[in-house]
NUFISE-289256 format. One record per atom (N, C-alpha, C, O): residue number from 1; atom name; x, y, z. Coordinates in steps of 0.05 Angstrom, whole numbers, plus 32768, in hexadecimal, padded with zeros to 4 digits. Layout:
N
<rec i="NUM" at="CA" px="X" py="Y" pz="Z"/>
...
***
This chain:
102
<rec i="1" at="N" px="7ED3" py="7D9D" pz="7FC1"/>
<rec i="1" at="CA" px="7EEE" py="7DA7" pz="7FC1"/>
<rec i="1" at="C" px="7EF2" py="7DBE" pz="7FAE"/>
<rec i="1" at="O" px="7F00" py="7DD2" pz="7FB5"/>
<rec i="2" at="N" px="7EE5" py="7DBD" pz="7F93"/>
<rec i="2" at="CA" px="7EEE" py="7DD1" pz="7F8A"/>
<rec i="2" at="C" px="7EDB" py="7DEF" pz="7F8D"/>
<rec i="2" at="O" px="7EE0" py="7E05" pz="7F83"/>
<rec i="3" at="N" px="7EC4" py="7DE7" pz="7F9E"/>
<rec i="3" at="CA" px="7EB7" py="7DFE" pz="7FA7"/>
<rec i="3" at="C" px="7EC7" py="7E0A" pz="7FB9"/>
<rec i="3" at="O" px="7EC3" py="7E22" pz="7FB9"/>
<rec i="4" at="N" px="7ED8" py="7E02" pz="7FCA"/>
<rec i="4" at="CA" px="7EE4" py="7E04" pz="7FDD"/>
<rec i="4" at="C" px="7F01" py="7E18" pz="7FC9"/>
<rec i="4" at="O" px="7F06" py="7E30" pz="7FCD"/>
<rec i="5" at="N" px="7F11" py="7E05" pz="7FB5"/>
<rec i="5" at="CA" px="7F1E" py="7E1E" pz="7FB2"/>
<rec i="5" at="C" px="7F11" py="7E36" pz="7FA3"/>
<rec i="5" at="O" px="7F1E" py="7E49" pz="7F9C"/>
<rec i="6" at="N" px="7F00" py="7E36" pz="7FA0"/>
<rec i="6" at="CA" px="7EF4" py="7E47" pz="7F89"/>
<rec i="6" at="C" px="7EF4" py="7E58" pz="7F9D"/>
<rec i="6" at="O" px="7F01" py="7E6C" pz="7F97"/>
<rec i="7" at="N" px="7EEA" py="7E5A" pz="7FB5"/>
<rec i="7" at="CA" px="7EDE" py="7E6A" pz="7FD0"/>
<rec i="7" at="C" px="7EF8" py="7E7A" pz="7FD7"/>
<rec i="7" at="O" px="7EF8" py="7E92" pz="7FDC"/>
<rec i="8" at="N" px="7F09" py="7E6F" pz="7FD8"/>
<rec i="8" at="CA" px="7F2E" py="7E75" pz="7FE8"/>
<rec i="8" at="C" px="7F37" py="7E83" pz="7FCB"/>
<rec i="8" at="O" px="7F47" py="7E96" pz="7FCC"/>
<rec i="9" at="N" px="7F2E" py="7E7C" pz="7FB3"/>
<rec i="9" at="CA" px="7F39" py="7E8D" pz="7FA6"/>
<rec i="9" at="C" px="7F2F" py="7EA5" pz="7F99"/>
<rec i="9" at="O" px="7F3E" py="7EB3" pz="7F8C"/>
<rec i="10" at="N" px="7F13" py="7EAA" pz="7F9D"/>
<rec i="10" at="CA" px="7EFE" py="7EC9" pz="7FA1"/>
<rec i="10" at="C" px="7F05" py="7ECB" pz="7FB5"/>
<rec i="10" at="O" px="7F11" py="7EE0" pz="7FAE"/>
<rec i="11" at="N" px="7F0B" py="7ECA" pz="7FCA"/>
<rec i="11" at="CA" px="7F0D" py="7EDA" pz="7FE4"/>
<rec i="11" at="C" px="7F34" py="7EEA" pz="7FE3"/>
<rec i="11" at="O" px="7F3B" py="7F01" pz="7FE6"/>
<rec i="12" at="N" px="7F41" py="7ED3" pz="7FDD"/>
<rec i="12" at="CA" px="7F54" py="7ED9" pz="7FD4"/>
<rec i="12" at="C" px="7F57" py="7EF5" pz="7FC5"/>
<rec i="12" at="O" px="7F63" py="7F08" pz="7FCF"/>
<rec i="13" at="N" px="7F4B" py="7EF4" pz="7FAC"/>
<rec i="13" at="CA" px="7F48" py="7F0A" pz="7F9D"/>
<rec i="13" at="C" px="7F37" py="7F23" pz="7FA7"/>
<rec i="13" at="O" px="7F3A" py="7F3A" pz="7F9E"/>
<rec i="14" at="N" px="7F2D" py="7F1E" pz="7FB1"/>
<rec i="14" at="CA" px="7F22" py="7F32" pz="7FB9"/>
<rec i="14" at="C" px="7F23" py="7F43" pz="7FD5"/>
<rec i="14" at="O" px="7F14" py="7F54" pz="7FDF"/>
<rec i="15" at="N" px="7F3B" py="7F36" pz="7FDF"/>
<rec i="15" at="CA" px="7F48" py="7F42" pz="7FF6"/>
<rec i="15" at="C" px="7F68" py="7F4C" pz="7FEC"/>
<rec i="15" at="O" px="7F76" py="7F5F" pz="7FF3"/>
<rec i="16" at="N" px="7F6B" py="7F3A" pz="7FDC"/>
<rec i="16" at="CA" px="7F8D" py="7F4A" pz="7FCA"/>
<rec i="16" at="C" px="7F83" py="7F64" pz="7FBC"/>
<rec i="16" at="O" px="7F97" py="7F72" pz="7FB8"/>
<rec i="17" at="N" px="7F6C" py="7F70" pz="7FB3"/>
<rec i="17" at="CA" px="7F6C" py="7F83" pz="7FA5"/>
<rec i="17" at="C" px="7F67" py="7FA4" pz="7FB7"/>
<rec i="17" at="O" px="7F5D" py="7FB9" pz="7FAF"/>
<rec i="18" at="N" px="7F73" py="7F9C" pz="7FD2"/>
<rec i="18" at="CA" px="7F78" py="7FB2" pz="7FE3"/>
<rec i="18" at="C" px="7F81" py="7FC6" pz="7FDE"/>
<rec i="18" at="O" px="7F98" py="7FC5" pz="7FE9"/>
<rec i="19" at="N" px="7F7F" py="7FE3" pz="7FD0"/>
<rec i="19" at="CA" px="7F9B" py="7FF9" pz="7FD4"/>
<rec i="19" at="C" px="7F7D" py="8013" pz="7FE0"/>
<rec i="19" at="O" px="7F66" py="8019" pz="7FDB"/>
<rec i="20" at="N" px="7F99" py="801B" pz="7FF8"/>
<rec i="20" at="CA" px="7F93" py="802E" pz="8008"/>
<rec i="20" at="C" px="7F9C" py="8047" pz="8002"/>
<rec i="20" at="O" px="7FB5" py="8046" pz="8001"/>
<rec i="21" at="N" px="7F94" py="805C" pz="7FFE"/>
<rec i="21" at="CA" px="7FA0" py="8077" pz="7FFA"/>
<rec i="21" at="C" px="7F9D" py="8090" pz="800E"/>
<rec i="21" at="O" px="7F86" py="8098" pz="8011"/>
<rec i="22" at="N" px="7FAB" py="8098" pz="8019"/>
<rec i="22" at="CA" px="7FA9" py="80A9" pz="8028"/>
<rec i="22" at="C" px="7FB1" py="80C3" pz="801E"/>
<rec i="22" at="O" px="7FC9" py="80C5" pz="8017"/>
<rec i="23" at="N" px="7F9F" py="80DC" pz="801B"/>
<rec i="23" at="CA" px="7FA4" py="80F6" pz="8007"/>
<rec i="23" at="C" px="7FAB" py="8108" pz="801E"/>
<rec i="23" at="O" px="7F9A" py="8109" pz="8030"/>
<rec i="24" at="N" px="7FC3" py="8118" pz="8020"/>
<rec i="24" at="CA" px="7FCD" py="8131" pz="802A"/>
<rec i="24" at="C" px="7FC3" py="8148" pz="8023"/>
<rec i="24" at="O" px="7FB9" py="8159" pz="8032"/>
<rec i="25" at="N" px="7FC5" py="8149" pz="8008"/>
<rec i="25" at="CA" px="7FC7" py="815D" pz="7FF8"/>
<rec i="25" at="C" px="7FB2" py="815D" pz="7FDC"/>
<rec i="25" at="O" px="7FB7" py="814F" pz="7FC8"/>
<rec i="26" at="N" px="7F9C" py="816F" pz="7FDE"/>
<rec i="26" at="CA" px="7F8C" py="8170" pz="7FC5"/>
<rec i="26" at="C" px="7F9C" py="816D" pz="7FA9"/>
<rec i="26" at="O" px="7F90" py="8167" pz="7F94"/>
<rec i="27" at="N" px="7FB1" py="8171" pz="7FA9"/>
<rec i="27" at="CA" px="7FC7" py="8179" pz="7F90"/>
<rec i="27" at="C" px="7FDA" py="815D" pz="7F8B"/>
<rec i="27" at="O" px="7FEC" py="815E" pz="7F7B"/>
<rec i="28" at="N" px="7FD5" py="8145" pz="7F98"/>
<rec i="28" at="CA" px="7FE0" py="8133" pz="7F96"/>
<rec i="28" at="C" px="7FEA" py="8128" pz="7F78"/>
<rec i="28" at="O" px="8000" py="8121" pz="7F70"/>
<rec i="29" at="N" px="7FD0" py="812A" pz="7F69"/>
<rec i="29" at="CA" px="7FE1" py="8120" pz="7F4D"/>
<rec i="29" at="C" px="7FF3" py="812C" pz="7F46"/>
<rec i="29" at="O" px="7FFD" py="811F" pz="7F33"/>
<rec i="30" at="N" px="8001" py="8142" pz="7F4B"/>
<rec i="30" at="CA" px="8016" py="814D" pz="7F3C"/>
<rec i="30" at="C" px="8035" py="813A" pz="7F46"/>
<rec i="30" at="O" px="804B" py="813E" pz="7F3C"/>
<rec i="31" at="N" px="802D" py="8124" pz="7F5D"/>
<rec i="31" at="CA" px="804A" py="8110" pz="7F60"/>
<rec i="31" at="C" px="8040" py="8104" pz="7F4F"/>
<rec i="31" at="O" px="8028" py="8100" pz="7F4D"/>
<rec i="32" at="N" px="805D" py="80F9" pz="7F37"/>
<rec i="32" at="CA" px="805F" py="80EC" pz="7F24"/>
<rec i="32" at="C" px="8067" py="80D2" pz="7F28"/>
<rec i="32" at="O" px="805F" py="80BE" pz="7F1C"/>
<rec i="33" at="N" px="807E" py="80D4" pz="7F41"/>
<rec i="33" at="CA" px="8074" py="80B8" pz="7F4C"/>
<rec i="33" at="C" px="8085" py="80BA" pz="7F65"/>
<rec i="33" at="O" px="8091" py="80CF" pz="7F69"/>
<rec i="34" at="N" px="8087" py="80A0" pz="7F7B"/>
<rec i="34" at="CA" px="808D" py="80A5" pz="7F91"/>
<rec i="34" at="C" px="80A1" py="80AE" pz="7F9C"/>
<rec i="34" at="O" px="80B6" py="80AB" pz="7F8F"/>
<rec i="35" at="N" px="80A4" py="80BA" pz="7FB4"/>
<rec i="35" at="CA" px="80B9" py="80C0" pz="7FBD"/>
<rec i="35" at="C" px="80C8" py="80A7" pz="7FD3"/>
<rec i="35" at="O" px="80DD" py="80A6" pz="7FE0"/>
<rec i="36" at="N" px="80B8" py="809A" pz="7FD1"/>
<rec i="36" at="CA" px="80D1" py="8086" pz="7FE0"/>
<rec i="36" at="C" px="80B2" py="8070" pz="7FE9"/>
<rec i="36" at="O" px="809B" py="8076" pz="7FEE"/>
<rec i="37" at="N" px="80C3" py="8054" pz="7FE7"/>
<rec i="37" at="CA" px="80AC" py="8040" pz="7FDF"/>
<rec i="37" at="C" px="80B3" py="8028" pz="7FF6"/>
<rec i="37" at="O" px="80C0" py="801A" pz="7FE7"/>
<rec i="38" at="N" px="80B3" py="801E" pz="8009"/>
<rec i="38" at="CA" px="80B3" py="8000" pz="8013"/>
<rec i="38" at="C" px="80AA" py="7FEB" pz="800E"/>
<rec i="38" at="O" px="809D" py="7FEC" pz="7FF9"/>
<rec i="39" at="N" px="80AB" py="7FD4" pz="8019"/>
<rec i="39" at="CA" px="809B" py="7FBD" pz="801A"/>
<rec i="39" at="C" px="809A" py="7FAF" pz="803A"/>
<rec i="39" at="O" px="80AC" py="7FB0" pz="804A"/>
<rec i="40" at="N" px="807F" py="7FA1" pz="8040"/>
<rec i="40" at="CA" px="807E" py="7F91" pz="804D"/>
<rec i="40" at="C" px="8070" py="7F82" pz="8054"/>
<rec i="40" at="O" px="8059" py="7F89" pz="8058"/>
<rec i="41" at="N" px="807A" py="7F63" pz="8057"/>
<rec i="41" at="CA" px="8069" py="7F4D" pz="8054"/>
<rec i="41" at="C" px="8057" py="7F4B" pz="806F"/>
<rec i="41" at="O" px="8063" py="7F49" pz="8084"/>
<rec i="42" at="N" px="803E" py="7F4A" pz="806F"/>
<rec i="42" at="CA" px="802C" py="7F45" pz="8086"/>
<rec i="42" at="C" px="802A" py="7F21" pz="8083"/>
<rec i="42" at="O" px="802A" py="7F15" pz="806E"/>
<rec i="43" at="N" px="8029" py="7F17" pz="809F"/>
<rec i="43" at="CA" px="8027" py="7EFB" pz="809C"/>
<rec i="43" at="C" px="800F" py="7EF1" pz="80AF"/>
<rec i="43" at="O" px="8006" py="7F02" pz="80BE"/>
<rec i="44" at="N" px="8006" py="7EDC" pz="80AF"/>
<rec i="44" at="CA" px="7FFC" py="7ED2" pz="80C0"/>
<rec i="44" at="C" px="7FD5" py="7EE1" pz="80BB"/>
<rec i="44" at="O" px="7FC2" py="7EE4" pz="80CB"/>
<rec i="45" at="N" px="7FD8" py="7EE5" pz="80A1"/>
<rec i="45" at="CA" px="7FC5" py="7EEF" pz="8096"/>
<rec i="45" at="C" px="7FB4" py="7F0E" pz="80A5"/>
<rec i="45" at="O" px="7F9D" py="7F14" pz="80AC"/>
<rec i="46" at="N" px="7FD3" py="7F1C" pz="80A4"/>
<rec i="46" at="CA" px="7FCB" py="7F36" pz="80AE"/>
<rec i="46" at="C" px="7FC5" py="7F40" pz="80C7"/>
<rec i="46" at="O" px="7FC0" py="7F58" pz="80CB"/>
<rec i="47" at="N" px="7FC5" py="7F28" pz="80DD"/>
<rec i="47" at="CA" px="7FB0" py="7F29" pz="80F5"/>
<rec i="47" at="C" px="7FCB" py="7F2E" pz="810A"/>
<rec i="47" at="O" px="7FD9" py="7F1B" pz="810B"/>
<rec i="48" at="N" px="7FD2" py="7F42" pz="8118"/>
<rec i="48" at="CA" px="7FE2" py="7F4B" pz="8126"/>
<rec i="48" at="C" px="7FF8" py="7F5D" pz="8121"/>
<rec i="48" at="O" px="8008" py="7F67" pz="8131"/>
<rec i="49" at="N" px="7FF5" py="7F5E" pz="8101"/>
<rec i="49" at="CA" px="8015" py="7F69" pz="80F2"/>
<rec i="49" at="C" px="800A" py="7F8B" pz="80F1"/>
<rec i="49" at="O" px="7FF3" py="7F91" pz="80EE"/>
<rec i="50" at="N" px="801A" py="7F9A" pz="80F4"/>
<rec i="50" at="CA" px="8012" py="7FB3" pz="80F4"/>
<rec i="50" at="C" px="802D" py="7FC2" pz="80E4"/>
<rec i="50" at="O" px="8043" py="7FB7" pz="80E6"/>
<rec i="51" at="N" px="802B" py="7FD4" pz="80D7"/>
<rec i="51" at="CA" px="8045" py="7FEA" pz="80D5"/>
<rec i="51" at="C" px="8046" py="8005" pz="80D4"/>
<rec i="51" at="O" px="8041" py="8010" pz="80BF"/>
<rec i="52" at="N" px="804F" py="8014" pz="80EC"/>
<rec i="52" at="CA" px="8049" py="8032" pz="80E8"/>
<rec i="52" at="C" px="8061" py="8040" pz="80D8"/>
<rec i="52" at="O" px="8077" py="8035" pz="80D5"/>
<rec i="53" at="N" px="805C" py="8059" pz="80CD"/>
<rec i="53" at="CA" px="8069" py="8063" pz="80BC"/>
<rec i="53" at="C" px="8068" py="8086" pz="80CF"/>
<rec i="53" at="O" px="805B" py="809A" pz="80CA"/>
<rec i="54" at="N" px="807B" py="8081" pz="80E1"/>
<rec i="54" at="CA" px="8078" py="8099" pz="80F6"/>
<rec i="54" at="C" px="808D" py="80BC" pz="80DA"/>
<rec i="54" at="O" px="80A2" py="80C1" pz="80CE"/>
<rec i="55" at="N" px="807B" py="80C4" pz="80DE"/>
<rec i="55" at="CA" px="8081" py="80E4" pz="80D0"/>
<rec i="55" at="C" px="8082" py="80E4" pz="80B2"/>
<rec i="55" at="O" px="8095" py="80F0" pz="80A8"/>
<rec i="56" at="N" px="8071" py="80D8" pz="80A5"/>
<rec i="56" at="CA" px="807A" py="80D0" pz="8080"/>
<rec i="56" at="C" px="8082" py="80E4" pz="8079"/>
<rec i="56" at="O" px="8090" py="80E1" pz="8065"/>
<rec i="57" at="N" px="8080" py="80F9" pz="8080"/>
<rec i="57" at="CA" px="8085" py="8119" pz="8076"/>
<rec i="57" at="C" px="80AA" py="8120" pz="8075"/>
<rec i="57" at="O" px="80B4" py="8136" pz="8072"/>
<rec i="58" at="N" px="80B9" py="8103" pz="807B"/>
<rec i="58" at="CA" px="80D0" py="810A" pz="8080"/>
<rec i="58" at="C" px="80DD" py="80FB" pz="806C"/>
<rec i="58" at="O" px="80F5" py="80F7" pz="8069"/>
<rec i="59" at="N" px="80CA" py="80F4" pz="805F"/>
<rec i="59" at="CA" px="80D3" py="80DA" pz="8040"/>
<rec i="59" at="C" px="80DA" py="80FF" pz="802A"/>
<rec i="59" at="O" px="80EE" py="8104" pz="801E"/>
<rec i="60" at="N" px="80C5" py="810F" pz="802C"/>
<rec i="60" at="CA" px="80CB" py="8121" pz="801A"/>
<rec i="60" at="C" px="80E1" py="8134" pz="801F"/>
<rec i="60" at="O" px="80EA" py="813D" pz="8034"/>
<rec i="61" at="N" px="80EA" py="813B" pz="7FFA"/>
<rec i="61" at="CA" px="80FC" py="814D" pz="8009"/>
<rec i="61" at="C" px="80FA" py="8167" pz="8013"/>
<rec i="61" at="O" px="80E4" py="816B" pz="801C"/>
<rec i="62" at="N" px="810C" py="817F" pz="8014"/>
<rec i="62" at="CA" px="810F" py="8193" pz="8027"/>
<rec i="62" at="C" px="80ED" py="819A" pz="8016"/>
<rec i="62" at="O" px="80D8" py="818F" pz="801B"/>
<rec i="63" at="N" px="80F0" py="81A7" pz="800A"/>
<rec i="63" at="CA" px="80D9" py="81C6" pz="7FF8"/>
<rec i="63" at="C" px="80C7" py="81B1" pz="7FEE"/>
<rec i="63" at="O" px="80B5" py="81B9" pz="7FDE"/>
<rec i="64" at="N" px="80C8" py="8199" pz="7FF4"/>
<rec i="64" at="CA" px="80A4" py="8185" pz="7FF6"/>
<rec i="64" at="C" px="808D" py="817E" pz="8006"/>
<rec i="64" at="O" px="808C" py="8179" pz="801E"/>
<rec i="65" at="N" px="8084" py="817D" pz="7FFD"/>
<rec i="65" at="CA" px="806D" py="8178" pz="8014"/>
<rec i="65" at="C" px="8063" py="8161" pz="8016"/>
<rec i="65" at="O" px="8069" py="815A" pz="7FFF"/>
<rec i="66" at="N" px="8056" py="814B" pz="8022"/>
<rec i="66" at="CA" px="804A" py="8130" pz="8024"/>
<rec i="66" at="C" px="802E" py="8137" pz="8016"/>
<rec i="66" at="O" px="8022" py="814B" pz="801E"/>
<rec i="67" at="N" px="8023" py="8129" pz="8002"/>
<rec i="67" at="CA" px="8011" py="812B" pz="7FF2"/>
<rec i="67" at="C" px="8002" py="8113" pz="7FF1"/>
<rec i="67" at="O" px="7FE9" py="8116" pz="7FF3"/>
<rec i="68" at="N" px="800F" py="80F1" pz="7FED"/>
<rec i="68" at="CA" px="7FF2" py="80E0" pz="7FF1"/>
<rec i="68" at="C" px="800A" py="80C9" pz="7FF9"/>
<rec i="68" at="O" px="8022" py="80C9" pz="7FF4"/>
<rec i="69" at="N" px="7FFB" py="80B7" pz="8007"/>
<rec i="69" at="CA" px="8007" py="8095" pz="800B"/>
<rec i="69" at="C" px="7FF6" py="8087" pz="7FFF"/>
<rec i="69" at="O" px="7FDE" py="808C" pz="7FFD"/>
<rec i="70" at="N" px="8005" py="806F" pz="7FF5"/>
<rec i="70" at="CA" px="7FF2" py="805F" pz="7FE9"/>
<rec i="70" at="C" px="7FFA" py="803C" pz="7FF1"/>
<rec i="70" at="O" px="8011" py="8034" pz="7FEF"/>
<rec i="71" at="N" px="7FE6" py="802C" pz="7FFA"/>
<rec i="71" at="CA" px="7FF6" py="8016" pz="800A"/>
<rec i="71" at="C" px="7FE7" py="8006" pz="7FF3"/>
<rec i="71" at="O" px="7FD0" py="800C" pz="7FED"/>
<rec i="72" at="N" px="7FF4" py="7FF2" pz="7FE8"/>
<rec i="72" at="CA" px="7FE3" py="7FD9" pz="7FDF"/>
<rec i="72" at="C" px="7FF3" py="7FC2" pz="7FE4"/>
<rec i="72" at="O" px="8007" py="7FBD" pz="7FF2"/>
<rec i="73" at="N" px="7FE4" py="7FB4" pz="7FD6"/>
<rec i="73" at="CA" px="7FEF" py="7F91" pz="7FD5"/>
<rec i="73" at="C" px="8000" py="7F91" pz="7FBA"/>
<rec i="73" at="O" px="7FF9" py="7F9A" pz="7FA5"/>
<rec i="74" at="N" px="8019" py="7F82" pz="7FC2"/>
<rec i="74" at="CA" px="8029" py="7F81" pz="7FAB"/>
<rec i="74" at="C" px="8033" py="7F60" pz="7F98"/>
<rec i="74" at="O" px="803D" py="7F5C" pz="7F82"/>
<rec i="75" at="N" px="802A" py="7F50" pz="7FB1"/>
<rec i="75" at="CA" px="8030" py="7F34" pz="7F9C"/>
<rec i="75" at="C" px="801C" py="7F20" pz="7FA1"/>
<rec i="75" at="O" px="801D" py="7F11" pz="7FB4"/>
<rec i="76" at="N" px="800A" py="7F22" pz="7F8E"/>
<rec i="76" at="CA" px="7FF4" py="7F16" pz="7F91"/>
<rec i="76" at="C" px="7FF6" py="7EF7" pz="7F90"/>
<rec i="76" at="O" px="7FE8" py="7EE8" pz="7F9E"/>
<rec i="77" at="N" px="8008" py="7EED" pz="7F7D"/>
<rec i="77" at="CA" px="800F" py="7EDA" pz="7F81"/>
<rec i="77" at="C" px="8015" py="7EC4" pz="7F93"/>
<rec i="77" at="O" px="800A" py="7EAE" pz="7F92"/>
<rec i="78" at="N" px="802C" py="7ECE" pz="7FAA"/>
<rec i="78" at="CA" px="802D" py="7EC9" pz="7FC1"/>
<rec i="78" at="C" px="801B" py="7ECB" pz="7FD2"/>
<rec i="78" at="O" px="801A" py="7EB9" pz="7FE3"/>
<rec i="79" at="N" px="8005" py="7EE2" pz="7FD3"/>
<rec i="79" at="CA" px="7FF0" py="7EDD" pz="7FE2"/>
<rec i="79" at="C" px="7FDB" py="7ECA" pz="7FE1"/>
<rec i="79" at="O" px="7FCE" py="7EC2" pz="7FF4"/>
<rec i="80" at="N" px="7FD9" py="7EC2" pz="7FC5"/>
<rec i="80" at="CA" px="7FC8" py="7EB5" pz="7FBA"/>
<rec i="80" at="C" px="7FD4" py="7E93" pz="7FC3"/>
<rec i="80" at="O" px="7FC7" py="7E82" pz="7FCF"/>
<rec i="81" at="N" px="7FEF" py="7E92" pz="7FB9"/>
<rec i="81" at="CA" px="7FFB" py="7E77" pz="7FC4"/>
<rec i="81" at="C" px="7FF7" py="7E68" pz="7FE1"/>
<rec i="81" at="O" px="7FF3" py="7E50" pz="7FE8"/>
<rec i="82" at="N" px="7FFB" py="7E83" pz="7FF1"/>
<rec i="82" at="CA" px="7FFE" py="7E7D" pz="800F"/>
<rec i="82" at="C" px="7FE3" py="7E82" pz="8016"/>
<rec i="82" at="O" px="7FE0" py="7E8B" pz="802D"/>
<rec i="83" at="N" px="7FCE" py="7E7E" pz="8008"/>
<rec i="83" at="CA" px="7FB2" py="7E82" pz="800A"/>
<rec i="83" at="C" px="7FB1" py="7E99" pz="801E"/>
<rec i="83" at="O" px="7FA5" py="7E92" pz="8032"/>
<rec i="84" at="N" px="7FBD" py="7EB8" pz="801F"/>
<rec i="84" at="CA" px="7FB6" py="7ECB" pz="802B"/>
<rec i="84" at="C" px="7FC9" py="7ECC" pz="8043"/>
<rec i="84" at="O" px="7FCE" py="7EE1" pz="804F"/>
<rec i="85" at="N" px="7FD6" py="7EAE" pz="8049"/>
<rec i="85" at="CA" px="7FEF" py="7EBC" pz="8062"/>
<rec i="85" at="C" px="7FFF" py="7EC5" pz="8065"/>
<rec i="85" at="O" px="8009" py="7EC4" pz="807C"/>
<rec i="86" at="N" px="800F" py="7ED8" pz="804C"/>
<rec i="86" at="CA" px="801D" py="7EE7" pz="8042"/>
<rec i="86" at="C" px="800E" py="7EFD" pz="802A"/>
<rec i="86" at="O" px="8007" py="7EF8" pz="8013"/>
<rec i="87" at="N" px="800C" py="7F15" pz="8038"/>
<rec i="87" at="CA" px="800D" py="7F2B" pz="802C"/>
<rec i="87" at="C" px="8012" py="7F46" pz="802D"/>
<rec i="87" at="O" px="8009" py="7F5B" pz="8038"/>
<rec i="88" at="N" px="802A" py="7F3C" pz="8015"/>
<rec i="88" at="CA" px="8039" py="7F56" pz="800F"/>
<rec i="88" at="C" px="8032" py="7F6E" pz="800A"/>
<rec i="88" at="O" px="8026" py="7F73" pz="7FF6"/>
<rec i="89" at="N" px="8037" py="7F80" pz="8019"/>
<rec i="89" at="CA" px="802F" py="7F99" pz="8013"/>
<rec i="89" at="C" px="8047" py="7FB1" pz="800D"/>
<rec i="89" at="O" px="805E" py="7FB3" pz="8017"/>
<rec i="90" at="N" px="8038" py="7FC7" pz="7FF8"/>
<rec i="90" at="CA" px="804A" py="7FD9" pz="7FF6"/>
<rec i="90" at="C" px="8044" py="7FF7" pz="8000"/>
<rec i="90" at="O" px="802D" py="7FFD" pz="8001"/>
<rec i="91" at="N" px="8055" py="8007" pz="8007"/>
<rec i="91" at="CA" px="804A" py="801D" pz="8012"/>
<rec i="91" at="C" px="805D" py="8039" pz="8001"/>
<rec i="91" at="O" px="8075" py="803D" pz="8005"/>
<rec i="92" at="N" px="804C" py="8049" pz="7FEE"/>
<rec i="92" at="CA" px="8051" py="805D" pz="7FE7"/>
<rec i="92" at="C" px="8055" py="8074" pz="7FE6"/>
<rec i="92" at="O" px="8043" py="8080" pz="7FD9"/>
<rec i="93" at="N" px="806A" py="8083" pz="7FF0"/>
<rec i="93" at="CA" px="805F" py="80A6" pz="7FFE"/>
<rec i="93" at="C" px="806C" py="80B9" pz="7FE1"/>
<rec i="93" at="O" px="8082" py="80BE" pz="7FD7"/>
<rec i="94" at="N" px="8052" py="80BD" pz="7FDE"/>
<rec i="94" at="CA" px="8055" py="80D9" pz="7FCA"/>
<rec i="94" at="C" px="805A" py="80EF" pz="7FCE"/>
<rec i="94" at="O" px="8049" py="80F3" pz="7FDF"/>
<rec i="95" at="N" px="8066" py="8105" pz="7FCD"/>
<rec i="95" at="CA" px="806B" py="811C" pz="7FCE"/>
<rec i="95" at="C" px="806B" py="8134" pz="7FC1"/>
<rec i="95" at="O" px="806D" py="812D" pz="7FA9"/>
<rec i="96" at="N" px="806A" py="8147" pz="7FC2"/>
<rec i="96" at="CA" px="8066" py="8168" pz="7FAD"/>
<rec i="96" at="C" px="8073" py="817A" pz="7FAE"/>
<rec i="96" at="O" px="8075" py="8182" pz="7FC5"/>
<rec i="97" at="N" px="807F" py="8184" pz="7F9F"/>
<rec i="97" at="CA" px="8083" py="819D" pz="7F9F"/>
<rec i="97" at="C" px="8077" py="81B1" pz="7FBB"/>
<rec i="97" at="O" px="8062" py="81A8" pz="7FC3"/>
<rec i="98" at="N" px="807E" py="81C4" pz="7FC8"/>
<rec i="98" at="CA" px="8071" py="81D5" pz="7FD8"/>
<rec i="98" at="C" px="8065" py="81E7" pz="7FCE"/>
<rec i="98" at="O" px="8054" py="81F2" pz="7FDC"/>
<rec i="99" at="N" px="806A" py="81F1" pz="7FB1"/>
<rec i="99" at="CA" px="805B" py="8201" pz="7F9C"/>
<rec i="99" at="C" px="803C" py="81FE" pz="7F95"/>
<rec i="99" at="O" px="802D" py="8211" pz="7F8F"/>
<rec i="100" at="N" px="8037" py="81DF" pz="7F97"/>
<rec i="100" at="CA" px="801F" py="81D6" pz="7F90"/>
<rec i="100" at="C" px="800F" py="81D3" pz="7FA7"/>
<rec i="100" at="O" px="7FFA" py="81C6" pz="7FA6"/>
<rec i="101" at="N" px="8016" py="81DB" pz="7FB8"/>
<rec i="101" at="CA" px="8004" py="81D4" pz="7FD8"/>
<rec i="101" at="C" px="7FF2" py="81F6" pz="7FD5"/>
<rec i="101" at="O" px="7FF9" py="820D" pz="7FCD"/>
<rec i="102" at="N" px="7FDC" py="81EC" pz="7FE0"/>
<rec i="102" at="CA" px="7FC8" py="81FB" pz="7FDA"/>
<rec i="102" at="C" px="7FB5" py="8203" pz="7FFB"/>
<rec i="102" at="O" px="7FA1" py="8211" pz="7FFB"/>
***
């Protein structure tokens, strides 16, 4: 038994420490931080849940440009609780200046 949780809870961890980044823009570090942030809970341990984010480039404003997304896991806890059938995710769109686009 306790090999068993020991197993659910490495795997656990080591599937919560997911973050995805997607780079636009070589110049990305200059967002200090996001321009507009969601959440959403995937259930059923991820297997059918999808979420598109049709035009991110419309999160920025007028004279910005789309520079990086960044998706991770945000409550590990709950994932950890619901042994993985809930996980929360967050999704980040950064943005720049149009000055800094290269």
């Amino acid at each position: 038994m306790i090999r068993l949780l020991m197993v659910i809870f490495v795997a656990t961890i080591i599937n919560s420490c997911a973050t995805q980044s997607f780079i636009f823009n070589k110049n990305y570090h200059e967002a200090e931080k996001s321009s507009y942030e969601t959440q959403k809970i995937f259930k059923n341990w991820g297997l059918g849940d999808e979420q598109v984010l049709y035009n991110p480039s419309s999160y920025c404003k007028r004279n910005e440009i789309l520079a990086k997304i960044d998706l991770k896991n945000t409550n590990y806890k709950l994932e950890f609780l619901s042994l993985g059938y809930f996980q929360p995710r967050t999704i980040e769109i950064y943005c720049i200046d149009s000055s800094f686009a290269k």
